[in-house]
matplotlib code that plots the C-alpha trace (Angstrom):
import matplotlib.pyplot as plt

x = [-41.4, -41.7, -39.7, -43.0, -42.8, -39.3, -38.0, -35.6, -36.9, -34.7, -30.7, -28.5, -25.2, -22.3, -20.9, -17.7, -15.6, -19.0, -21.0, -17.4, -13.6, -13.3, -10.9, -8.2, -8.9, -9.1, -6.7, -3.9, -5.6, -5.3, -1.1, -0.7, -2.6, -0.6, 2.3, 2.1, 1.7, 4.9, 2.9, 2.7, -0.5, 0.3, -2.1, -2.6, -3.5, -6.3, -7.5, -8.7, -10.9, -13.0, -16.0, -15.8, -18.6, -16.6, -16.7, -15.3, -12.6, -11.8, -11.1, -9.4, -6.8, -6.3, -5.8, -2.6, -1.4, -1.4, -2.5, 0.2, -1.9, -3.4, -7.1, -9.1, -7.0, -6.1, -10.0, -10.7, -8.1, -8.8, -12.3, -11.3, -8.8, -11.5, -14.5, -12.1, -11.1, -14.4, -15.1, -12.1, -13.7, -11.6, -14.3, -15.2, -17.8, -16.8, -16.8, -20.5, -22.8, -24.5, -25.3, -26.5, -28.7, -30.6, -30.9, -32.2, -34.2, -35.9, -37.5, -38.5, -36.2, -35.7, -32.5, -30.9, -27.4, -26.2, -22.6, -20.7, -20.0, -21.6, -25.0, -23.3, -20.0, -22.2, -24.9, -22.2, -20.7, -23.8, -25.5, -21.9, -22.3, -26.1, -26.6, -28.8, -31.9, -30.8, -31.3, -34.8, -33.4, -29.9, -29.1, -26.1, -23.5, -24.8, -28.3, -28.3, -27.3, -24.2, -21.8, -20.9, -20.4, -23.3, -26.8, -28.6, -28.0, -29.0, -32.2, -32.8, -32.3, -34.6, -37.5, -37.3, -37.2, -40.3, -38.2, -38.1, -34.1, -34.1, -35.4, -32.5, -28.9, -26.3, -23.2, -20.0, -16.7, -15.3, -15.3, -17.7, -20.2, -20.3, -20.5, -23.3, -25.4, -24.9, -26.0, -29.3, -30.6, -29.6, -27.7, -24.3, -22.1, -18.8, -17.2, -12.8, -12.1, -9.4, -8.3, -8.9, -10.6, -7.8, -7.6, -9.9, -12.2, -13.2, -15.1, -17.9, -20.7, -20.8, -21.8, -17.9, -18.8, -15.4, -16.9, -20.6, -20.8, -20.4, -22.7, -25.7, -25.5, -25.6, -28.5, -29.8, -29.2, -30.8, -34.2, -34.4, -33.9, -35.8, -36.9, -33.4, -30.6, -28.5, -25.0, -23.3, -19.4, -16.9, -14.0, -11.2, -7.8, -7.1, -8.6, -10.2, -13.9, -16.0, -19.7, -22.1, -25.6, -28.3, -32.1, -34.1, -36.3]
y = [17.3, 21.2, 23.7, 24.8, 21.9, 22.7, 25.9, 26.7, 28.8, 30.3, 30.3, 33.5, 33.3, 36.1, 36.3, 36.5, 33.7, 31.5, 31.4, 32.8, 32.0, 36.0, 36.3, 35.1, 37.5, 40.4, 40.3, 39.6, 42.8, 44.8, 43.8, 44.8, 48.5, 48.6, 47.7, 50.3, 53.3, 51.7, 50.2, 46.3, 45.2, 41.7, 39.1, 40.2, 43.4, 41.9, 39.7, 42.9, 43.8, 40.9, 41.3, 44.9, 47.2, 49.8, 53.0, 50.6, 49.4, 52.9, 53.9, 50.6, 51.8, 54.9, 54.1, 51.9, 53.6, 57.3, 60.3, 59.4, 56.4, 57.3, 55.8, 56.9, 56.1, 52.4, 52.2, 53.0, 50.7, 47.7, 47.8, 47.9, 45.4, 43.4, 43.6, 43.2, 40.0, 39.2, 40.1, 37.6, 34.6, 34.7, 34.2, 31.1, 29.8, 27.5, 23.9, 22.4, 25.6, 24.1, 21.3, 23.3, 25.5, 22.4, 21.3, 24.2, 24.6, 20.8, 21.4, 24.4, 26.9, 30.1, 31.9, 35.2, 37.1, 39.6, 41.0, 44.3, 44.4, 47.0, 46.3, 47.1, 44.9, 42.0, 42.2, 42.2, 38.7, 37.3, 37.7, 36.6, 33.3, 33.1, 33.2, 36.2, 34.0, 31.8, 34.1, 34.9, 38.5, 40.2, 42.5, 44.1, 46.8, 50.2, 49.3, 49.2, 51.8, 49.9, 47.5, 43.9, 43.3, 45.1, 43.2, 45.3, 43.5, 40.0, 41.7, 43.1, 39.7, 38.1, 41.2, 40.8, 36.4, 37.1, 35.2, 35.5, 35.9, 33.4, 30.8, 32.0, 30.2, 32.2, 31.1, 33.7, 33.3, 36.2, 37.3, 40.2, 38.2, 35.8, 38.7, 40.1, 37.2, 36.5, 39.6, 39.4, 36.3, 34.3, 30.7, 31.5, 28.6, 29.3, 28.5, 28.1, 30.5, 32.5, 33.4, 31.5, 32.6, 34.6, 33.7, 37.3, 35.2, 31.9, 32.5, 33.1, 30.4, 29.0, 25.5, 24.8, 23.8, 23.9, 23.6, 24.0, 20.2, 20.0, 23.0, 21.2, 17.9, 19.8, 21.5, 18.3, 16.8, 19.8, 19.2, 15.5, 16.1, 19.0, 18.6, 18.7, 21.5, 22.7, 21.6, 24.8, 25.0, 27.5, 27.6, 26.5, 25.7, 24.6, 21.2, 21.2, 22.4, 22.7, 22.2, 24.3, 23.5, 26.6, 25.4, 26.1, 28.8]
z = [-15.8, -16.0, -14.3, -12.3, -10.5, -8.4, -7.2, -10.3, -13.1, -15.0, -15.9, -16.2, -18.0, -17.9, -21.4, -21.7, -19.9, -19.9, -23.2, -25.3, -24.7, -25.4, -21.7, -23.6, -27.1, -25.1, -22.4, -25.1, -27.0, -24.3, -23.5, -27.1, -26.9, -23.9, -25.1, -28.1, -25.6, -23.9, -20.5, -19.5, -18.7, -16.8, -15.9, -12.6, -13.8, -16.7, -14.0, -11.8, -14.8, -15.4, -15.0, -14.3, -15.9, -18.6, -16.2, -13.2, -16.0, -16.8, -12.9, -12.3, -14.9, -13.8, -10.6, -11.8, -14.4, -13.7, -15.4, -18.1, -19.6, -22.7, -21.8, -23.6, -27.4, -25.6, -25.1, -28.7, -30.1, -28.0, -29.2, -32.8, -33.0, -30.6, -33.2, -35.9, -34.3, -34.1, -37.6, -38.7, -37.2, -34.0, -31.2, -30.1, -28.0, -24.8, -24.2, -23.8, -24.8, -27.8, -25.2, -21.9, -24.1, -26.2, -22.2, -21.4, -23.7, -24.0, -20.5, -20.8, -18.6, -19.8, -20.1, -20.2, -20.7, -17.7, -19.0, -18.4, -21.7, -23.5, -25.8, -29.2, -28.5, -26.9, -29.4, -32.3, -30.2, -29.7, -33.5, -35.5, -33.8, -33.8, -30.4, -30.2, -30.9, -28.1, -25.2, -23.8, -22.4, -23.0, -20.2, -20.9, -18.1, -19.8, -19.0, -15.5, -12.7, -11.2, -12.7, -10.9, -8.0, -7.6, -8.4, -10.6, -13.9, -12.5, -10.8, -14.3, -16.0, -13.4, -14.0, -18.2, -17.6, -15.1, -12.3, -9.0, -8.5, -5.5, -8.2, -10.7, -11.2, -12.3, -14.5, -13.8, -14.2, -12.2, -8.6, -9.3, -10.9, -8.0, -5.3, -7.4, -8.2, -4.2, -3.6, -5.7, -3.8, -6.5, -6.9, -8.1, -10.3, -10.6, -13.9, -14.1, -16.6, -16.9, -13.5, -10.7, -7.5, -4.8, -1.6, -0.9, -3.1, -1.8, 0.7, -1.9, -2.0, -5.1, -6.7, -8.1, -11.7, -13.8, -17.2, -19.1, -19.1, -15.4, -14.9, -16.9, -15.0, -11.6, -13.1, -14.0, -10.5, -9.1, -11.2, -10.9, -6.8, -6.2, -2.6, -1.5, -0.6, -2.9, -1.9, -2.1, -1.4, -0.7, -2.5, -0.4, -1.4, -4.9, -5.9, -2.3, -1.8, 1.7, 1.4, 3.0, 2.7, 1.7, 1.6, -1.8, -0.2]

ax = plt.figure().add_subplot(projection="3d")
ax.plot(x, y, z, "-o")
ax.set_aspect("equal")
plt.show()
């Protein structure tokens, strides 16, 4: 069986939160860089920036923190404790990757990275762990116009995979990515991460895939039943999901 053959082509993973448990690394980064300029970042706060492109970041902070917030030093320590981190052997790769990307892989179906991050902190992430080889296209936030929720990086992904984006499934983790993979045409999976969807939030379609294991057998399901819908749900109350069917067209 060959990916031709059905209306999926291609796979488009965020980075950090899907391929890297890197959420966690940097948010507790960013309370300490905080912290040392005598502001708390809380949770709440970290969880507005995921996903966020690095100019939307920038405005998001200012916005809560005032004039008074040193942003542009915090920036610049945050990214070197981050790569030093990184350097140190701190960054690790989530639950079932190795496994979705042989899967991938063994068909054929080719793959790409869409992340806000920026190309020399992803590409530094991507070739400690190897991963660089792994990806058919990196698409990274500084190489696009607009940052998520917009849906320039996954049309950009979708034009360097040669993909039509309605044939494309995208793997996010943040509310953003979901609106911005929705808003290309494309198939949106959303992957528990850090911080769950808000209430604001679940109206989103998305296939509700909690982990990378889970995500490659719905892939799986979708191949091996190709003439069918894709059962699609929006996230509803926690542990609860409503499906709503969308035809592969």
């Amino acid at each position: 069986m060959t990916h031709q053959k059905n209306t999926l082509s291609a796979v488009i993973f965020d980075m950090d939160g899907v391929i890297f448990d890197s959420e966690r690394l940097s948010r507790d980064i960013w309370r300490q860089t905080a912290a040392e300029s005598g502001f708390e970042l809380s949770d709440e706060i970290y969880g507005r920036l995921i996903g966020r492109s690095a100019d939307d970041t920038k405005e998001c902070l200012r916005r809560i923190y005032g004039p008074r917030f040193p942003l542009d030093a915090c920036i610049a320590r945050a990214h070197s404790l981050f790569h030093r981190r990184v350097a140190e052997g701190c960054l690790a790769v989530k639950e079932g990757l190795w496994e979705i990307l042989d899967f991938l892989e063994a068909l054929p179906l080719p793959k790409a990275v869409a992340t806000s991050t920026s190309s020399p902190t992803a590409l530094f992430m991507l070739r400690r762990t190897g991963l660089d080889s792994r990806f058919d296209a990196i698409v990274t936030g500084d190489l696009v116009p607009r940052g998520k929720p917009a849906p320039d990086i996954f049309l950009e992904a979708a034009r360097r995979l040669g993909a039509a984006p309605r044939t494309c499934i995208v793997l996010e983790d943040s509310p953003a990515g979901l609106r911005g993979a929705a808003a290309a045409g494309m198939k949106p999976f959303f992957l528990l991460d850090l911080v769950p969807l808000a209430p604001a939030d679940q109206h989103l379609p998305a296939v509700s895939a909690l982990s990378l294991n889970e995500a490659r057998e719905h892939i799986q399901n979708l191949i091996e039943n190709s003439g069918a819908a894709i059962p699609f749900h929006v996230i509803a109350e926690e542990g609860e999901e409503s499906p709503v069917q969308c035809n592969r067209s």
